[in-house]
Structures are given as structure tokens and as C-alpha cells.
N, CA, C and O atoms as CSV, one atom per row, in Angstrom:
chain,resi,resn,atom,element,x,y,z
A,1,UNK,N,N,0.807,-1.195,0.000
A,1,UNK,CA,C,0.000,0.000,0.000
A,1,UNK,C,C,0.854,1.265,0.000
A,1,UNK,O,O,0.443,2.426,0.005
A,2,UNK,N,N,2.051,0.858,-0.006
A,2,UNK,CA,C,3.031,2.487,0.052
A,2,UNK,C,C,3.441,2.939,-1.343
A,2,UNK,O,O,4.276,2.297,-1.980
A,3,UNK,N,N,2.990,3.793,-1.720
A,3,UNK,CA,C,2.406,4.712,-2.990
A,3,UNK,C,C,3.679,6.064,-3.113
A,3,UNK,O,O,3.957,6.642,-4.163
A,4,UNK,N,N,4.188,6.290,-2.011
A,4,UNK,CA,C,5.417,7.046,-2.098
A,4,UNK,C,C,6.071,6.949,-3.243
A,4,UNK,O,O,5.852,7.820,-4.086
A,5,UNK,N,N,6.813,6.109,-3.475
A,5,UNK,CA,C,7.909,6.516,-4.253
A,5,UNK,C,C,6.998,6.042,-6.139
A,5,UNK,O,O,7.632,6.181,-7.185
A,6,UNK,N,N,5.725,5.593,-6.116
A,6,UNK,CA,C,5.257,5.399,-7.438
A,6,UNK,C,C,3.719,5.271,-7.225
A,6,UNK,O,O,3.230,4.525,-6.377
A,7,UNK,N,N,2.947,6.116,-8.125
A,7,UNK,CA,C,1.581,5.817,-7.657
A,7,UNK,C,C,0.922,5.806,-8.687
A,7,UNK,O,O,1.131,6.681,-9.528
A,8,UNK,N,N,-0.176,4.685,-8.926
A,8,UNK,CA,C,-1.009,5.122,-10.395
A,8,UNK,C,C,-1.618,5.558,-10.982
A,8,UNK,O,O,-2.672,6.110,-10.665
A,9,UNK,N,N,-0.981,5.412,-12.420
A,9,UNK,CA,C,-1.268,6.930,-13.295
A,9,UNK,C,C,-2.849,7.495,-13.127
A,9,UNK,O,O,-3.490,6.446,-13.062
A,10,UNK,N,N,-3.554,8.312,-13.051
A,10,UNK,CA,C,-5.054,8.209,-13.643
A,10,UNK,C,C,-4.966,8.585,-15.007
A,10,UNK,O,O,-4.254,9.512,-15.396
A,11,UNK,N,N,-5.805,7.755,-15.875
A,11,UNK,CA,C,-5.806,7.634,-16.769
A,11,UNK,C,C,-6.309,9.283,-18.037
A,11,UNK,O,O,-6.062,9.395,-19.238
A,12,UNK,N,N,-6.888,10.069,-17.295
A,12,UNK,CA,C,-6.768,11.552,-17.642
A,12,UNK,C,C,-5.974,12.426,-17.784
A,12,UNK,O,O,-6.081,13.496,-18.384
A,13,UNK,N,N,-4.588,11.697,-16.858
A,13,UNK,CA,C,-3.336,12.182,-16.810
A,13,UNK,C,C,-2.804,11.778,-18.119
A,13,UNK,O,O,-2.472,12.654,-18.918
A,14,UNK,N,N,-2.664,10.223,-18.482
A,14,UNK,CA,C,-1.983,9.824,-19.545
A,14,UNK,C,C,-2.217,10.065,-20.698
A,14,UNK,O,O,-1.293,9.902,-21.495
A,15,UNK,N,N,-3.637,10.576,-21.236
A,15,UNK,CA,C,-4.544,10.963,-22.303
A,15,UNK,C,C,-3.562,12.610,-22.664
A,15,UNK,O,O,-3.154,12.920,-23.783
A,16,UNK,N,N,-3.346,13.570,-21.199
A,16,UNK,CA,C,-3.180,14.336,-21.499
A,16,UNK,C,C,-1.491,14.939,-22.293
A,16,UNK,O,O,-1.060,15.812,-23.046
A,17,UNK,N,N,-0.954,13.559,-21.340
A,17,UNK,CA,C,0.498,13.500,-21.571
A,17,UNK,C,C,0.912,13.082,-22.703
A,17,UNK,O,O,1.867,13.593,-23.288
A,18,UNK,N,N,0.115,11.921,-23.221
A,18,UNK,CA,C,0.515,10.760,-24.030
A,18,UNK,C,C,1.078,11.992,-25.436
A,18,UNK,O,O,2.065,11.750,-26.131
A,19,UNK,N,N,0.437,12.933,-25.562
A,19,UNK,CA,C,1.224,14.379,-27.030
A,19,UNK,C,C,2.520,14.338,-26.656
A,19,UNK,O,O,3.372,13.954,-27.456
A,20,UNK,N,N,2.818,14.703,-25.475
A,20,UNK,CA,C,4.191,14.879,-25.293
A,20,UNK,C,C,5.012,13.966,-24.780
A,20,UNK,O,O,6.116,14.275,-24.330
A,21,UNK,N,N,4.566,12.784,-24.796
A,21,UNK,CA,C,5.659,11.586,-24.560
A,21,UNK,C,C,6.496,11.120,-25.653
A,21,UNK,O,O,7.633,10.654,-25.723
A,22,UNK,N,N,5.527,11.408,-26.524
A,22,UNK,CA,C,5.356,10.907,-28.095
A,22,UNK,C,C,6.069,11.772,-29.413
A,22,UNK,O,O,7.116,11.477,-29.989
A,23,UNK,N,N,5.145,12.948,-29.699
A,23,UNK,CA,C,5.244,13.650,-30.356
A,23,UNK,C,C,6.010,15.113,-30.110
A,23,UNK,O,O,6.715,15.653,-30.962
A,24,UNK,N,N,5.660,15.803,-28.403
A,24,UNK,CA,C,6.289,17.217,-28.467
A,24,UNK,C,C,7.395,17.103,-27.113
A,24,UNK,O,O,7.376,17.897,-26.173
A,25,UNK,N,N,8.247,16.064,-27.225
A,25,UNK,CA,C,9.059,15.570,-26.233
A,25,UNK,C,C,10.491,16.913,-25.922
A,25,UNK,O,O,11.619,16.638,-25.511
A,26,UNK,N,N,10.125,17.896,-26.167
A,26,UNK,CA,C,11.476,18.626,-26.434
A,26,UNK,C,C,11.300,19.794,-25.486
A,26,UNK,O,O,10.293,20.500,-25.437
A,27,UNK,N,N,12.561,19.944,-24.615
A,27,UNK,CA,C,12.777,20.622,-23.628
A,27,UNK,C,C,12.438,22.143,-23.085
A,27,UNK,O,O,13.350,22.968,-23.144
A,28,UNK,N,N,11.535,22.423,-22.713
A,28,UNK,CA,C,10.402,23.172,-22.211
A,28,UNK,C,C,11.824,24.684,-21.895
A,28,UNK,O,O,11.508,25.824,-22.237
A,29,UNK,N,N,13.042,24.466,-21.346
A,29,UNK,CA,C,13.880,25.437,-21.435
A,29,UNK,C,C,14.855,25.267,-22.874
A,29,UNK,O,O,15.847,25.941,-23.148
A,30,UNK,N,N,14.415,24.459,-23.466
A,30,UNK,CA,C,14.899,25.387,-25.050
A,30,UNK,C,C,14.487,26.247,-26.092
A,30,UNK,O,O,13.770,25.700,-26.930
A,31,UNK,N,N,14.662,27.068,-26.216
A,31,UNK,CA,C,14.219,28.061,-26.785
A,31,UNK,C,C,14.457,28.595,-28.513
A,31,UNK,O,O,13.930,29.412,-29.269
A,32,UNK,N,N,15.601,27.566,-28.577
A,32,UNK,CA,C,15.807,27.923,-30.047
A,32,UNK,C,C,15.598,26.741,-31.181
A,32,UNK,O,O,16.389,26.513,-32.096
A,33,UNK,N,N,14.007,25.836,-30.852
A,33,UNK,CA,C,13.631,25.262,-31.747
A,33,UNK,C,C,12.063,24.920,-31.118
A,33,UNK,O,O,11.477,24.956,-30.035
A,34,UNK,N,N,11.808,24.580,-32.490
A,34,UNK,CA,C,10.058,24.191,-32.128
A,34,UNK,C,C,9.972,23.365,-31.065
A,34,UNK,O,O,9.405,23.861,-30.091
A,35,UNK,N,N,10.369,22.236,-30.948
A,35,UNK,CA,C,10.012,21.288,-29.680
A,35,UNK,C,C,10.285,21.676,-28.811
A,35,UNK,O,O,9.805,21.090,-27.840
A,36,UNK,N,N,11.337,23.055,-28.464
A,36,UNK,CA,C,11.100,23.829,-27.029
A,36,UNK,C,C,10.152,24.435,-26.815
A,36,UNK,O,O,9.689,24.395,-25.675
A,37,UNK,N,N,9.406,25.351,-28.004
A,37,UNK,CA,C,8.643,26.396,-27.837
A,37,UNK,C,C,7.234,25.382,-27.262
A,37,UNK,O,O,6.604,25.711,-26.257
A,38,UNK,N,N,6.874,24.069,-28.120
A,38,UNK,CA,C,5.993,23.758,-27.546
A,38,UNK,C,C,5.716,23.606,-26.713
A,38,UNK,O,O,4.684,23.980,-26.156
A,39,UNK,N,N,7.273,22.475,-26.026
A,39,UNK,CA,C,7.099,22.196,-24.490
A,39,UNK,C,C,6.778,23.417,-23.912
A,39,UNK,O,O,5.636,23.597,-23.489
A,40,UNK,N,N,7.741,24.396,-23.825
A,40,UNK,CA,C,7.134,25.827,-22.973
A,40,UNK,C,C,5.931,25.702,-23.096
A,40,UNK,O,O,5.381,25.116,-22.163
A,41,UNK,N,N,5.016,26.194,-24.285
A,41,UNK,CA,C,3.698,26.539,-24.029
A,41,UNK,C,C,2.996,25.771,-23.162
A,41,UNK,O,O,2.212,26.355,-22.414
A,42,UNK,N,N,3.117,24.373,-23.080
A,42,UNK,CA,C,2.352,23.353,-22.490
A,42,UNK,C,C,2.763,23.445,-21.254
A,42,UNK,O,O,1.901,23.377,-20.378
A,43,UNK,N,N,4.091,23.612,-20.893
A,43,UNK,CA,C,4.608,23.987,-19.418
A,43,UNK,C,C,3.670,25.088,-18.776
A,43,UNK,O,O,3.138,25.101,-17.666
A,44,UNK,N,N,3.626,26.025,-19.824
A,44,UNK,CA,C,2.639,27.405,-19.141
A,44,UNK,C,C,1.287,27.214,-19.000
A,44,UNK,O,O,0.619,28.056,-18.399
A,45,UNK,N,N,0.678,26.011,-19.568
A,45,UNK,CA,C,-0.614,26.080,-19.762
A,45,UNK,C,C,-1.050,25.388,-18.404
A,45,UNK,O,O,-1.936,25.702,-17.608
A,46,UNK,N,N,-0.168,24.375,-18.399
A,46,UNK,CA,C,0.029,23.595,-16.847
A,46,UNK,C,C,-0.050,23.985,-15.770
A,46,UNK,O,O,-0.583,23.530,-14.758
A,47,UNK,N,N,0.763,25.288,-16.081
A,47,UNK,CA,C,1.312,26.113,-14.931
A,47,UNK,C,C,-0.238,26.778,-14.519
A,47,UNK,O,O,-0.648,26.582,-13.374
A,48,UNK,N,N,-1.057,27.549,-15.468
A,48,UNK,CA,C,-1.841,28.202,-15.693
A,48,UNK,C,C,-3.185,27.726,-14.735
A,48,UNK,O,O,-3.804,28.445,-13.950
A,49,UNK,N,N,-3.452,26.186,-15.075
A,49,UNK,CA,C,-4.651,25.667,-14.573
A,49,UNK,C,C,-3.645,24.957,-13.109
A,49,UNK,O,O,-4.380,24.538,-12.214
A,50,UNK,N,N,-2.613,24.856,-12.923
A,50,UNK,CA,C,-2.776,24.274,-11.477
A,50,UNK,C,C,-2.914,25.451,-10.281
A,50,UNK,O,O,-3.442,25.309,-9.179
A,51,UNK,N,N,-2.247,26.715,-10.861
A,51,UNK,CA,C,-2.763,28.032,-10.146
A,51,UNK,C,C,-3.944,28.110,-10.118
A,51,UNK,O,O,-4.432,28.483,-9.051
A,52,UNK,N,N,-4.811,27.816,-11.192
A,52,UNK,CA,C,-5.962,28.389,-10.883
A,52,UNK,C,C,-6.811,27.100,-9.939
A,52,UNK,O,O,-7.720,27.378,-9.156
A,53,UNK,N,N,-6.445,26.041,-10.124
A,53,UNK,CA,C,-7.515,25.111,-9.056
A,53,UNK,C,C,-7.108,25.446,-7.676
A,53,UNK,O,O,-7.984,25.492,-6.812
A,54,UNK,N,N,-5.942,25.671,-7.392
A,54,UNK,CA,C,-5.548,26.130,-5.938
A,54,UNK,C,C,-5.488,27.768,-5.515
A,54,UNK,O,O,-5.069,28.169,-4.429
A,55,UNK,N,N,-6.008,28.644,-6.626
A,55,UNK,CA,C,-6.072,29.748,-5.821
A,55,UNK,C,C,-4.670,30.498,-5.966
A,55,UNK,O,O,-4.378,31.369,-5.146
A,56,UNK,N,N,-3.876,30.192,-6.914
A,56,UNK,CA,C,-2.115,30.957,-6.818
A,56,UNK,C,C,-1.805,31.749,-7.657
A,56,UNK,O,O,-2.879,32.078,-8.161
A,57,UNK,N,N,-0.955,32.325,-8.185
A,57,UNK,CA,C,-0.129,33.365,-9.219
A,57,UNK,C,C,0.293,32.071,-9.555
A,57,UNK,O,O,0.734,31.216,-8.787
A,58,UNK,N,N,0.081,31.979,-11.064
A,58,UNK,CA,C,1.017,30.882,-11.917
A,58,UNK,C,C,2.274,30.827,-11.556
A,58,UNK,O,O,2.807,29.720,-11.485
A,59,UNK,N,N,3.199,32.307,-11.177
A,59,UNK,CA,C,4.698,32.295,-10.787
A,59,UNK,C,C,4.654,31.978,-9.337
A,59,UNK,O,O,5.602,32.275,-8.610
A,60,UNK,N,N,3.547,31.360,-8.870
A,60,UNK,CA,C,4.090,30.376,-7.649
A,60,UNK,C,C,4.317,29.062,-7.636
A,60,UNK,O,O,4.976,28.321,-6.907
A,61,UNK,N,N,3.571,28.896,-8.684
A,61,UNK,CA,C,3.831,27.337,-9.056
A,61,UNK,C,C,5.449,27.098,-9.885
A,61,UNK,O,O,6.017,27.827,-10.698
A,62,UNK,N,N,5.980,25.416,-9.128
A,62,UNK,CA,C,7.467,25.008,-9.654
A,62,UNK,C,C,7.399,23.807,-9.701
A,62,UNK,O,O,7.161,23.136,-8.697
A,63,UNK,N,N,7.574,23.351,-10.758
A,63,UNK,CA,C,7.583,22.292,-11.110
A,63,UNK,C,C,8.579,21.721,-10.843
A,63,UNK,O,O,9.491,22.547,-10.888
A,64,UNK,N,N,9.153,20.215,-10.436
A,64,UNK,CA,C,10.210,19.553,-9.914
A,64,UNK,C,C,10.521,18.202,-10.749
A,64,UNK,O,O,9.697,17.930,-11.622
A,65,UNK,N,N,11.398,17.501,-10.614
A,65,UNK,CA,C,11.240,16.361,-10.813
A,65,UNK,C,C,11.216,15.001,-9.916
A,65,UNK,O,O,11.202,13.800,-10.188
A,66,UNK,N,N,11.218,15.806,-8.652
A,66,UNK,CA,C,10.460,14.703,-7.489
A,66,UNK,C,C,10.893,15.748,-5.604
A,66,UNK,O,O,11.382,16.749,-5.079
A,67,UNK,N,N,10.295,14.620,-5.431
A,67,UNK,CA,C,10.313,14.492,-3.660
A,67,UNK,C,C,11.896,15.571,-2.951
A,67,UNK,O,O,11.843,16.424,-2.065
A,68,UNK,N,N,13.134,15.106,-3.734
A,68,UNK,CA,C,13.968,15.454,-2.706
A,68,UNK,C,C,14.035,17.105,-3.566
A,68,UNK,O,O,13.937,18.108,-2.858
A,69,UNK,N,N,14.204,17.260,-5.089
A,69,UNK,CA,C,14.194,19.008,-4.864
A,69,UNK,C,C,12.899,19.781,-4.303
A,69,UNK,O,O,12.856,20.870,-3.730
A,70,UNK,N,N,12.240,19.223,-4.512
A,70,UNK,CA,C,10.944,20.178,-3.874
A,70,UNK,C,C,11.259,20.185,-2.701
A,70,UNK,O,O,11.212,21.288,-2.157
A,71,UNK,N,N,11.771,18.788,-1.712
A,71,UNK,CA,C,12.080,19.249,0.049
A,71,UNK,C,C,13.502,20.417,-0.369
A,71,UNK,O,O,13.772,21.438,0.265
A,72,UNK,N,N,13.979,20.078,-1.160
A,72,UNK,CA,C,15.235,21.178,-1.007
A,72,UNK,C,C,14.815,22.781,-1.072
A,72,UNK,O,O,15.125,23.709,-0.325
A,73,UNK,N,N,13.889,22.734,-2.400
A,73,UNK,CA,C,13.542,24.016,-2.549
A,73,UNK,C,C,12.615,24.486,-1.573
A,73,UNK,O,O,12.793,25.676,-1.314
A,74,UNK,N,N,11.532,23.857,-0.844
A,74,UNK,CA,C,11.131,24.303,0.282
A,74,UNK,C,C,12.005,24.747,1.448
A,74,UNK,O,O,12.050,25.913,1.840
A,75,UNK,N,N,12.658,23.796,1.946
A,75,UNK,CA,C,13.827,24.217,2.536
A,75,UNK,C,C,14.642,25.541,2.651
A,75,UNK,O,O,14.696,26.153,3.718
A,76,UNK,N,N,15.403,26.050,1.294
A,76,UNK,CA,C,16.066,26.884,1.168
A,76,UNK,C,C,15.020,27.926,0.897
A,76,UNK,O,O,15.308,28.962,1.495
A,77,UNK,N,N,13.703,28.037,0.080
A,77,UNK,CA,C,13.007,29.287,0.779
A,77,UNK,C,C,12.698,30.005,2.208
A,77,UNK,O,O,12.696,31.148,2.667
A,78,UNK,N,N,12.464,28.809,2.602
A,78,UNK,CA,C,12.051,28.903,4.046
A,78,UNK,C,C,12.690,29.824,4.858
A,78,UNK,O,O,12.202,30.773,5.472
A,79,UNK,N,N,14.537,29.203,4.753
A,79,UNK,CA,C,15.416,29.947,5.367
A,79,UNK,C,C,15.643,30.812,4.472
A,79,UNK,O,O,16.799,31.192,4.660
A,80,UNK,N,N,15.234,31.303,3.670
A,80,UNK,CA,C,15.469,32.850,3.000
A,80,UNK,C,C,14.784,34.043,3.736
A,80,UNK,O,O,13.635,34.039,4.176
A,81,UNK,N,N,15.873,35.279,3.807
A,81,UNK,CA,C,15.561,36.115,4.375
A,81,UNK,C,C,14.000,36.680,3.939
A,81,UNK,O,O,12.977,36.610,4.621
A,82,UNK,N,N,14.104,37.039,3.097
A,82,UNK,CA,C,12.612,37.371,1.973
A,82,UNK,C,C,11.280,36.584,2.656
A,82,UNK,O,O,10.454,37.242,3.287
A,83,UNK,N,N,11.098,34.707,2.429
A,83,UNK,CA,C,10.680,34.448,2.733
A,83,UNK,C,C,10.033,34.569,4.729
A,83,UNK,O,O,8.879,34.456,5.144
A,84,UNK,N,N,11.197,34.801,5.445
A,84,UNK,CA,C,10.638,35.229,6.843
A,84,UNK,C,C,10.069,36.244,7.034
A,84,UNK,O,O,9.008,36.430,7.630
A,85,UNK,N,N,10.984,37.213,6.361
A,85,UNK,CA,C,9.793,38.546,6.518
A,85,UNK,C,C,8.225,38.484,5.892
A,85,UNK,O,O,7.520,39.429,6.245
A,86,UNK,N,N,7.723,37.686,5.184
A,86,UNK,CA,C,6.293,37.290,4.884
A,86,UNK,C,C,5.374,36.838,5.715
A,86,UNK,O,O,4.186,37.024,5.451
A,87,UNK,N,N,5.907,35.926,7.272
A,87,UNK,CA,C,5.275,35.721,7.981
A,87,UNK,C,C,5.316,36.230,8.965
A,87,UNK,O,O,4.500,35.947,9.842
């Protein structure tokens, strides 16, 4: 039952992904060819609707590629000066 480190897909997820597994596989920070520009857009569009189901500025949302940078990047905001003065 421990779902941590892999959990399954829902299948709305894979429908949505399956374009860019496939077809627009190209790196969302490259900028000097089509398969970047797409990824970007789709990165932003992502970005776009997970702000909006939770209520955020799209530029709060960060995308990771798992568990330990997101604890990192939580982490090192946290102890950022910037970040203390907010609370």
C-alpha cells in the first residue's frame, strides 16, 4: 500500500500526456527550436490551470522532478531572508 515513491497513473493524466511523450518531447527550457517552444507553451498552460484550481499566481507554481528538490527548494526558501519577513 506504500504509494510514495510510485503511484497510479489516472488515466486523464496519460490521455493528457501521451502528445508529449510521443510527439512534443522537447525541452520546455529550449528556446531555439520548435520542440522547445511547444514544451514551454504546455509547461505554461500547466502552470496556468494548477494556479488556478488552488487559488495561486502561476509564478508560484514550480515544477520539480520529485520528492527530494521540492524538500530542497522548500527548505532553502524557508530559510530565505525574503521568505521570513512574509510571515
Amino acid at each position: 500500500m506504500d504509494v510514495q515513491a510510485t503511484t497510479p497513473l489516472d488515466p486523464r493524466v496519460l490521455d493528457a500526456m501521451l502528445p508529449y511523450l510521443i510527439n512534443y518531447y522537447g525541452n520546455p527550457h529550449s528556446r531555439t527550436h520548435a520542440y522547445g517552444w511547444e514544451s514551454e507553451a504546455a509547461m505554461e498552460r500547466a502552470r496556468q490551470q494548477v494556479a488556478s484550481l488552488i487559488g495561486a499566481d502561476p509564478r508560484e507554481i514550480i515544477f520539480t522532478s520529485g520528492a527530494t528538490e521540492s524538500n530542497n527548494i522548500a527548505i532553502k526558501m524557508e530559510s530565505h531572508p525574503v521568505a521570513q519577513a512574509r510571515v
